[in-house]
N, C-alpha and C positions, 0 to 999 in steps of 0.2 A: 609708331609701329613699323622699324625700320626695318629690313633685310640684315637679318644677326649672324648668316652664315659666312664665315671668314675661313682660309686657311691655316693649317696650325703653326705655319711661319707668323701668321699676322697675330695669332692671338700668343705667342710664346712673344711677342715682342712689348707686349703691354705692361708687362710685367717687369718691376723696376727693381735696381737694387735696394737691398735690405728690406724689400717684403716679404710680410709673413704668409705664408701657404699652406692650405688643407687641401687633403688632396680624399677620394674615397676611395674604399675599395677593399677586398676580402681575399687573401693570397692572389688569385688576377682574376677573381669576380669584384665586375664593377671597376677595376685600375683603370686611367686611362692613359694607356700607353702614349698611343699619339703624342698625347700634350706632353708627358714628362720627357720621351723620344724629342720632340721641337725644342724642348727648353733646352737638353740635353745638347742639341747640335749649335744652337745658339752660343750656347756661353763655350764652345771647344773651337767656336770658329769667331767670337766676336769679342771672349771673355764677361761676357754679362748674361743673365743677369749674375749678381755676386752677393754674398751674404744675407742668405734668404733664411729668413726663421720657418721650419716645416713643424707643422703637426697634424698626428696621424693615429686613428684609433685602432684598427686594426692590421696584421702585419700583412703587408701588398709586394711581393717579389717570388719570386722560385728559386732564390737560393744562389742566384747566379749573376747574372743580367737585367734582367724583368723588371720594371716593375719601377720603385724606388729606389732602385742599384744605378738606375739611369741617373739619378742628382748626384750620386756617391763622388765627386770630383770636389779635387783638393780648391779652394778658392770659392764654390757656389753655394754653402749652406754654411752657415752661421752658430744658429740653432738647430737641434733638434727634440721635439717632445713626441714619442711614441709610445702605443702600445706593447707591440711583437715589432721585435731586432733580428730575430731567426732566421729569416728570408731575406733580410737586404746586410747580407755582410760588406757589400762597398762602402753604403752607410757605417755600421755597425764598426769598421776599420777606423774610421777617422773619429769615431769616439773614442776608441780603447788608446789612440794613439794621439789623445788632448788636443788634437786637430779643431772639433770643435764644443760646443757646450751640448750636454747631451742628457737628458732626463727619460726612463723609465715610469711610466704612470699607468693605472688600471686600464685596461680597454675600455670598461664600460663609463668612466670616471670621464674616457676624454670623449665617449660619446654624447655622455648628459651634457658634457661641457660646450658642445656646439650650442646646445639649447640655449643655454643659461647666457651664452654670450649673444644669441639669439635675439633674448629677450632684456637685454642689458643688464643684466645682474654682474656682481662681482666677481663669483665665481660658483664655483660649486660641494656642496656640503654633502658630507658621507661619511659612513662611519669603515666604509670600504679600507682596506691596507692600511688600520691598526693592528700595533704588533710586525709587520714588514715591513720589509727592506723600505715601503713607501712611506714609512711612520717618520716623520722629522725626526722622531728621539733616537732613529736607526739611521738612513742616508738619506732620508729624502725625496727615493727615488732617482737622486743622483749620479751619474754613469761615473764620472772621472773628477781630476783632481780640478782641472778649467771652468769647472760648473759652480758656480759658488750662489746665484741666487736662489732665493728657498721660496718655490712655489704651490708648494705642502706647508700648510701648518695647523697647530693643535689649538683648538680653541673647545670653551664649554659653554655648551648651551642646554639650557630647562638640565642642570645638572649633569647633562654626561659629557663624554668627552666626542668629538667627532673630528675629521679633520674636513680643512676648506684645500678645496684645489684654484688657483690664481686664475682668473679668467685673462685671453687678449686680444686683442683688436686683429681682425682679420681684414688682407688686403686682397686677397686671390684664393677663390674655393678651385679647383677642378673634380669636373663631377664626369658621371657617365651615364647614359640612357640608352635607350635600343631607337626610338624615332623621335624628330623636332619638326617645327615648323617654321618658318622664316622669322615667327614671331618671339623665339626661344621657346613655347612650351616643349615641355619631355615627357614624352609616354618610358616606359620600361618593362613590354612586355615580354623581349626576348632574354632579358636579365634575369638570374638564377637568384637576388638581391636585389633586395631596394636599398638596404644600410641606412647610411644616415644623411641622403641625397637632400632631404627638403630643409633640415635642420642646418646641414652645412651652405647653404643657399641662400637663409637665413640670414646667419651670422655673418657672410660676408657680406651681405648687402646692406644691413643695419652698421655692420662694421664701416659703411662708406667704401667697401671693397668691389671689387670685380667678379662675377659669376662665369666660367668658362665652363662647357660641358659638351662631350665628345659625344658623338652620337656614328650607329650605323647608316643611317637613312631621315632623308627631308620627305616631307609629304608636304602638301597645300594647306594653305592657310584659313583654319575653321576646320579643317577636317578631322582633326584627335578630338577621340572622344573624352569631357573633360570628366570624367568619373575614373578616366587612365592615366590622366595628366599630372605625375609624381611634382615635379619640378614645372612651378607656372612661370610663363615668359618673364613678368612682370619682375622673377628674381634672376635674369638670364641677360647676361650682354652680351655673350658670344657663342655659337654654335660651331664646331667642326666635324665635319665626315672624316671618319675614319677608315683607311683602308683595313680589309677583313684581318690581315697578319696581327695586324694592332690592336685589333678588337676581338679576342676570341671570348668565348664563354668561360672557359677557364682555362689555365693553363696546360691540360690535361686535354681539353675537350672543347674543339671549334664553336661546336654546337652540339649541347644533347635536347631534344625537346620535353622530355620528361625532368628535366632542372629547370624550364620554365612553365611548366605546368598544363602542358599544351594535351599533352597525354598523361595516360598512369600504366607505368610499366610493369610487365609481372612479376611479380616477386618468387615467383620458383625458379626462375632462370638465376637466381643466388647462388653461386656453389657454398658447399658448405668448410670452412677452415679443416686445414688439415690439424691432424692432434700433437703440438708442439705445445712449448713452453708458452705461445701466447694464448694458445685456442683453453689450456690446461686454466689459464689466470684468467680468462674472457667467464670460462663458466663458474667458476667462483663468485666473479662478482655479479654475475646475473642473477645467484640463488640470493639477493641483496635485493635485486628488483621489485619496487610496490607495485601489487597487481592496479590496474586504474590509477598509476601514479604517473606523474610528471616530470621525465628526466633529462639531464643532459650529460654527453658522451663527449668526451677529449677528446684530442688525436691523437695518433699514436697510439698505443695501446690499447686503450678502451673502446680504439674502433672495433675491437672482436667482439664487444660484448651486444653490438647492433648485429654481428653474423651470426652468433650464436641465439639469439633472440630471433630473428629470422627461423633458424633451423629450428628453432621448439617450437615452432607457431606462437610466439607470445607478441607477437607485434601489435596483433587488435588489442591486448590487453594493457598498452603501455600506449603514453605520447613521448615519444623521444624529441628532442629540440636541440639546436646550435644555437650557440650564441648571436649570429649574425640577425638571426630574426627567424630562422625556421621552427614552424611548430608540425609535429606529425612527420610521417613518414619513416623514410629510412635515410639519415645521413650518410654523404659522399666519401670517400678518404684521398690520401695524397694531395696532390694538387688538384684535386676536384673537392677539397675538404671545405665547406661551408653551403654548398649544394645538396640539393636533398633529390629525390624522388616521390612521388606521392604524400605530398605533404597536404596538409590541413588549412596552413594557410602561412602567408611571407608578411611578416611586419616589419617593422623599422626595427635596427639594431637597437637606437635609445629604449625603444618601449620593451624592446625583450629584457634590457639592464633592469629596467625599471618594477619586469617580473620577478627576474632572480634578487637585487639587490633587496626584496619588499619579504624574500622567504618564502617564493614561489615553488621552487624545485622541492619535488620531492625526495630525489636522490641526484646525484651529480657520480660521475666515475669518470676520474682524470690520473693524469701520466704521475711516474714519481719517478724522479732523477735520482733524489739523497734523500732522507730520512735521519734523522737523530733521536737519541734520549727524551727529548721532548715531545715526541711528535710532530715538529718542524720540518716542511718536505721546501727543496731547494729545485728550481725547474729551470729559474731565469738567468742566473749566470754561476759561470764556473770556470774562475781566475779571468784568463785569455779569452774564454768564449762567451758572446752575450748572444744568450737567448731572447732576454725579455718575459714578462708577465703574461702579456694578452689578456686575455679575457680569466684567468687563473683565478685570481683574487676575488674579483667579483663573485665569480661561481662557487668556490671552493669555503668563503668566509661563510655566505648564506644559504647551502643547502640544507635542508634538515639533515640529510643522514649524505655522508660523505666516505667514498671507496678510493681510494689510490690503488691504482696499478700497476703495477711494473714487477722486472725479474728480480729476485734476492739480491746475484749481482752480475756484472758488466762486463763485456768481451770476454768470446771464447767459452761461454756459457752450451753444453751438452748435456741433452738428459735422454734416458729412453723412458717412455709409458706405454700405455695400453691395454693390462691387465691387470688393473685395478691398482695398482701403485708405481712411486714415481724414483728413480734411480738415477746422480748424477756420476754421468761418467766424464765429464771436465768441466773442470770447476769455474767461473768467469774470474777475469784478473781483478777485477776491481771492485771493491766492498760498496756497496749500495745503502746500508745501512754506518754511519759512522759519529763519531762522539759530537760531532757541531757540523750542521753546515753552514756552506761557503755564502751561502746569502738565505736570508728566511724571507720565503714567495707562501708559505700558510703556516700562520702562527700558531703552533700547538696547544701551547701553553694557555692562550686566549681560548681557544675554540676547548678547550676540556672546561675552564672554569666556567664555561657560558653553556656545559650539557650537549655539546655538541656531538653526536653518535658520528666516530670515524672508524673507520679500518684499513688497512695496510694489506693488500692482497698478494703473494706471490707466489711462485709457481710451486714451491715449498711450505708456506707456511702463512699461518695470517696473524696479525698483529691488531692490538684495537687499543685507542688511546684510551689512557685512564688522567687522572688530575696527577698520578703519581708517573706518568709518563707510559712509556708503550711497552704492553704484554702480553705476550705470545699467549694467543687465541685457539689456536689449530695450528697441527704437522699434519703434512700429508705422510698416507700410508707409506713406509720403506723408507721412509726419512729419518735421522738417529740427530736427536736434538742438538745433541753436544758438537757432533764430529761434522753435519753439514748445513747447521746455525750458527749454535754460539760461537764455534771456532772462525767463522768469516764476518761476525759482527766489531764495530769500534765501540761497543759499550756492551752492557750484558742488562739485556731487559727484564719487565720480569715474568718470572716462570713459574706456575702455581697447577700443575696438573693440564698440559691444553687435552683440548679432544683432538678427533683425530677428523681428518678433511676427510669428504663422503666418497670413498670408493669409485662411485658412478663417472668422476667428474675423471677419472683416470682409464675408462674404458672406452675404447673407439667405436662408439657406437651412439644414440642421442640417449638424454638423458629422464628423458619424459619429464623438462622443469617444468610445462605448462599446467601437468596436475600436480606437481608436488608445491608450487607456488599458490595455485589457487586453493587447495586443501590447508596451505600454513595461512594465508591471507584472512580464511572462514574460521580458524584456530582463533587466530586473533581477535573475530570480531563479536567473540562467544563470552558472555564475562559472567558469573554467580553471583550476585551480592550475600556472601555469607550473613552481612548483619542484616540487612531485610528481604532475607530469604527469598528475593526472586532473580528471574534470571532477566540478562540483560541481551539483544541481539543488536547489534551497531551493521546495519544493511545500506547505510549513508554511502551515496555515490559507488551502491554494487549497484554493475550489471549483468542480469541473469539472461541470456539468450537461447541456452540448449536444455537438453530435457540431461545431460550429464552433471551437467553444474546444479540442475535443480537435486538430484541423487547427489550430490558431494554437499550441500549443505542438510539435506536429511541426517547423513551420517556424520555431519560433523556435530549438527545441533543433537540428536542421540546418543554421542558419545557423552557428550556433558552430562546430559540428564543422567545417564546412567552411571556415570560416577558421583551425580548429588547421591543416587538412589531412592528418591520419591517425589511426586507430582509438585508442580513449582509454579506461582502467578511468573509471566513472562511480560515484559515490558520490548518493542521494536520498534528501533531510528526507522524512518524509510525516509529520511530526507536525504533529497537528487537519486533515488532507486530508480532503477529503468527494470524493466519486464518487458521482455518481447511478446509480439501478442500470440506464435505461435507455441508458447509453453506456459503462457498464464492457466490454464485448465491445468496443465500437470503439478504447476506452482499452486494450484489454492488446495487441490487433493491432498497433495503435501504438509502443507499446513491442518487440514481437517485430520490428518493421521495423528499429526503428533501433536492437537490440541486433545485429544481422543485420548493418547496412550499416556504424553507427560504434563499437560501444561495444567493448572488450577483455572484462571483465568486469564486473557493475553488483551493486553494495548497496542495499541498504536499509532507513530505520531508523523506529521509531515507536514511543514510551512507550506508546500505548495497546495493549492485547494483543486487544481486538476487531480494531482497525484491521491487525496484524498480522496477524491471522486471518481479514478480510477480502481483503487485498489477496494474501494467499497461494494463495484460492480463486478470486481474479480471474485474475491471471495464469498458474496454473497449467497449464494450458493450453497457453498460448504458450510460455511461457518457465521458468528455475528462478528462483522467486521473492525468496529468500535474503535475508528481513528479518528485521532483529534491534530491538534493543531500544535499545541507545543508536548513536551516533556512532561513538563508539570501537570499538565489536563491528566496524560497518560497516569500518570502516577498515582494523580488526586483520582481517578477512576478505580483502582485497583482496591486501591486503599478505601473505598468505600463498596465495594464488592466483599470484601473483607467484614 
C-alpha cells in the first residue's frame, strides 16, 4: 500500500514507446489535461515517447489546443482509433494527411469495447454501424489510404448478420477524478461524468497495463467513503495533482456546482430562444416529443429543442439524456455539452450504450449535415473535413422514432417569421439535401426496411422516410414548393399532397405544446375494437398529477364514445399508472361519470398488486372496481358479464 502520488513529469515518463493508450473524457469533462500537457512536453523536449496507439471513445478537445490536440505531433502517435475527430483537429490533420493510421468507430462500440477487453474477450459484437461508412462492405471505418488493417468485420451468428469490433491490449489508461488517496482510490464527486473511468481501469490493468489518474485533491488514507469510490486503488499505479487551469469542469466552466449535483438550479432563469430558423426547427420537433418518454438530444441543433421544452413546461413530462451517462434534467450545450443540470442520475457511459444500443430511447433528435434520396444523413466527414461519428450511430440506428434537424440549406441562409408564416429572403449557398452523400453516418435504406419511423425537420419543410425513399411530409405556411424546395434540392423527392406545418410554430409567442401534446398523447391511448365492440384505454406508464389532465382525459375518453355513439364494455391497462394522491377523489368521480353515461361494464388490469390495491381503494367509492392481474383475466371478466 505504497504512496501513488507522483508528479506528472514522473508518470508521463513510464510510458514507453509504441504503447497503446486510452485516455477518458467527454469534450474537457473528465480530460486529463495534466497528463496529455506532461507527455506532450516530454516527447517536444526528449522526443519520446514515439509511436503510441490511442483509443478514445468520446471526442475530448475544444477545437484548438485542449485536450487531445496536445498528442497531435508529427512522430508521437502511430495509431489512432476514435470516436469524435471534431475537436482535436491536430490529431484529425495527420490522418487526413496519411501521417498516421487512423480509424473512425461508434462511440458507444469503443465504450463497450473497454469492457470486453476488460473481461478478456476478443472483441465486441453489434449489430451498431451496419449499413455505414463502419460496415466492412463500406470502409471499415477507415480514415485514409495508410490504414489497411480491418478491425470491423461481418460475421453471422443464430442467423443474422452482426458485426465484431477487434478488441487490444491496453498498456496505459489515463483517467480523471475529483479526490485520491495515497492508496490510488478515486472518488469523483466534483465531476460533471463518471464515463467509462472503472471500465478503462479495468482493461488496462488486466491488459498488464498501467493505470494513471489525475485528480484535484489527496485526502488521508481510509478516509473516502468507499460507496464514492469510482476507481479502486487496487486498479490505480499512479496518482497526480492537478493544477486548477488543467483541471477545470469543462471547458466553458471552472466549476459549476449544479453539473455535479451538488444543488438544482432554477429553471426559470432559462431565457427563452429567440424566433429564428433554429428556435422555428426546435419546435417542430418537439410536437414529435412522447409525453413520459425517453429522449436523447444532439448537439447542435437539437439543443433548441431542451429550450423549447423548458419554455412549454414539458420537462416534468419528458426524461431527456446524453449520451455520456446523463439521465434527467436539462442538458448543457457548447463546450459545456455533456453536463447536465438537475439531473436524475449519472451512469457510466458503457451502460447508457447498453440502454440505447438495447432500443431504450424513445425518440432521439440529432443534427443533419447532408441528406439524400435515400434517406442517408452524412455528419462525420466531408472530403477535407473529418468530423467523426461519436455517439451518432449508436443513437440514431436504435431509437424508435428518429428526428434530424437541421436548416434546408447552408451559408447565408435568411428568413423573416412571426406571423404565422415563414419567408426566405436569402437563400443559403449550399444544398443540404443532395443526390448521394459524401459518407453514410445513418443508413436509410436499412432503418426504413427495418420500420423505422424517421423524419427530416427543417425550417421549411419536413420530410419523412419512406422504403421508396424521402417525401415531403409538410411545407410551412408562405413556402411555394417548387420555387423554395424542389428548386434547391439534388434529387426530387416524393411529393404526394404534404400538409401544411402548424401556423403556431411560426408566431412569436409560446405555443401551448404542453396541452396539445398531452391531449394527442390521450388521443392515442384511446382505441375501439370494432370487432369486439369494446373499448380499449392503454393508461400504462400515465401520470396523472393535476385535476387539468384528469379534465383532458374525460374529454378525450368522451369524444370517442360519442363518435361510437352508444354505451360500450371498456377494458384499462393501468400498468406502471401513477395517480397523485391529491387528484385521486377527482380521478374516481371521473370515472363514476362516464361509467354512468358511456361504458356497459369496465375492467381492469395491472401486474403490480400494490397498484391493484391502490386503485381498488380509490375507486371504491364510486364505483366496483374489478381489477385483475393480467389482460386476459380483464377480458375473460367482461365476457362473462356478457
Amino acid at each position: 500500500m505504497r504512496n501513488k502520488v507522483v508528479s506528472a513529469a514522473e508518470a508521463a515518463a513510464v510510458i514507453q514507446d509504441e504503447d497503446s493508450l486510452c485516455t477518458s473524457g467527454f469534450v474537457g469533462i473528465g480530460t486529463p489535461d495534466a497528463l496529455l500537457a506532461a507527455i506532450e512536453q516530454r516527447f517536444l523536449t526528449e522526443g519520446h515517447p514515439r509511436d503510441l496507439t490511442l483509443l478514445f471513445a468520446a471526442g475530448q478537445g475544444d477545437g484548438k489546443e485542449r485536450g487531445l490536440n496536445r498528442l497531435g505531433q508529427d512522430g508521437l502517435l502511430k495509431r489512432v482509433i476514435g470516436g469524435h475527430w471534431g475537436l482535436i483537429p491536430k490529431i484529425g490533420r495527420l490522418a487526413l494527411d496519411n501521417q498516421i493510421e487512423a480509424y473512425n468507430l461508434p462511440q458507444g462500440c469503443i465504450s463497450h469495447l473497454y469492457r470486453d477487453i476488460a473481461a478478456g474477450k476478443p472483441g465486441h459484437f453489434s449489430k451498431v454501424g451496419l449499413g455505414t461508412f463502419v460496415d466492412p462492405e463500406l470502409e471499415g471505418g477507415k480514415i485514409n489510404e495508410v490504414t489497411t488493417e480491418d478491425l470491423v468485420t461481418r460475421v453471422e451468428l443464430g442467423g443474422e448478420t452482426w458485426l465484431f469490433y477487434k478488441a487490444m491490449k491496453l498498456k496505459v489508461a489515463l483517467l480523471r477524478g475529483t479526490t485520491a488517496d495515497p492508496h490510488g482510490n478515486v472518488t469523483m464527486e466534483r465531476e460533471a461524468l463518471t464515463l467509462d473511468n472503472l471500465a478503462m481501469a479495468m482493461a488496462a490493468k488486466n491488459s498488464g497495463g498501467i493505470v494513471i489518474v489525475q485528480v484535484e485533491r489527496i485526502a488521508a488514507a481510509g478516509s473516502l467513503h468507499p460507496r464514492q469510490v469510482v476507481i479502486p486503488g487496487v486498479f490505480v499505479d499512479c496518482v497526480v495533482v492537478a493544477p486548477p487551469e488543467l483541471h477545470p469542469q469543462t471547458y466553458a466552466t471552472p466549476y459549476n456546482a449544479a453539473y455535479a449535483a451538488e444543488i438544482r438550479a432554477p429553471l426559470d432563469a432559462l431565457p427563452p430562444l429567440k424566433l429564428d430558423a433554429r428556435k422555428l426547427i426546435a419546435r417542430r420537433c418537439a410536437l414529435e416529443l412522447p409525453m413520459n418518454g425517453i429522449v436523447n438530444l444532439g448537439i447542435g441543433m437539437p439543443e433548441g429543442v431542451s429550450a423549447v421544452a423548458a419554455e412549454e413546461r414539458l420537462l416534468d413530462h419528458l426524461t431527456l439524456t446524453a449520451e455520456p451517462g446523463v439521465i434527467g434534467g436539462v442538458p448543457a450545450s457548447g463546450l459545456d455539452f455533456g453536463a447536465a443540470i438537475n439531473t436524475d442520475a449519472i451512469i457510466h457511459q458503457n451502460q447508457q450504450f447498453d440502454f440505447y444500443d438495447g432500443g431504450g430511447l424513445d425518440m432521439a433528435c440529432l443534427g443533419m449535415a447532408e441528406a439524400d434520396r435515400h434517406g442517408n444523413v452524412n455528419v462525420s466527414r466531408f472530403g477535407a473535413k473529418l468530423a467523426g461519428a461519436g455517439g451518432f450511430i449508436n443513437i440514431s440506428q436504435n431509437a424508435k422514432k428518429l428526428v434530424f434537424a437541421g436548416t434546408f440549406t447552408a451559408g447565408g441562409l435568411l428568413i423573416e417569421t412571426g406571423r404565422g408564416s415563414l419567408a426566405i429572403t436569402s437563400e443559403g449557398r449550399a444544398k443540404k439535401f443532395i443526390e448521394r452523400v459524401y459518407q453514410i453516418t445513418f443508413a436509410g435504406e436499412r432503418a426504413a426496411s427495418l420500420g423505422q419511423s424517421v423524419l427530416y425537420v427543417t425550417e421549411r419543410c419536413v420530410f419523412e422516410l419512406t422504403t421508396d425513399g424521402l417525401a415531403l411530409l409538410e411545407v410551412a405556411p408562405g413556402i411555394d414548393v417548387e420555387r423554395d424546395i424542389l428548386a434547391h434540392m439534388g434529387f426530387r423527392p416524393i411529393v404526394d399532397s404534404p400538409a401544411t406545418m402548424r401556423a403556431d410554430i411560426f408566431l412569436d409567442r409560446p405555443m401551448n405544446l404542453r396541452k396539445l401534446l398531452l391531449e394527442r398523447e390521450l388521443t392515442s391511448r384511446i382505441t375501439y375494437d370494432e370487432r369486439r365492440q369494446t373499448l380499449f384505454l392503454n393508461f400504462a406508464a400515465l401520470e396523472v398529477t393535476s385535476a387539468e389532465q384528469v379534465d383532458q382525459i374525460g374529454d378525450a375518453v368522451r369524444a370517442v364514445c360519442r363518435t361510437i355513439g352508444k354505451r360500450v364494455p371498456v377494458v384499462v391497462n393501468y400498468e406502471g399508472f401513477d395517480l397523485a394522491a391529491p387528484v385521486a377523489e377527482t380521478y374516481a368521480k371521473l370515472v363514476r361519470d362516464l361509467e354512468q353515461t358511456h361504458y356497459t361494464q369496465v375492467s381492469r388490469y395491472t401486474t403490480s398488486a400494490f397498484m391493484r390495491l391502490k386503485l381498488g381503494r380509490t375507486l371504491e367509492r364510486y364505483v366496483a372496481p374489478h381489477v385483475f392481474e393480467t389482460k386476459d383475466e380483464a377480458q375473460a371478466f367482461l365476457a362473462h358479464q356478457t
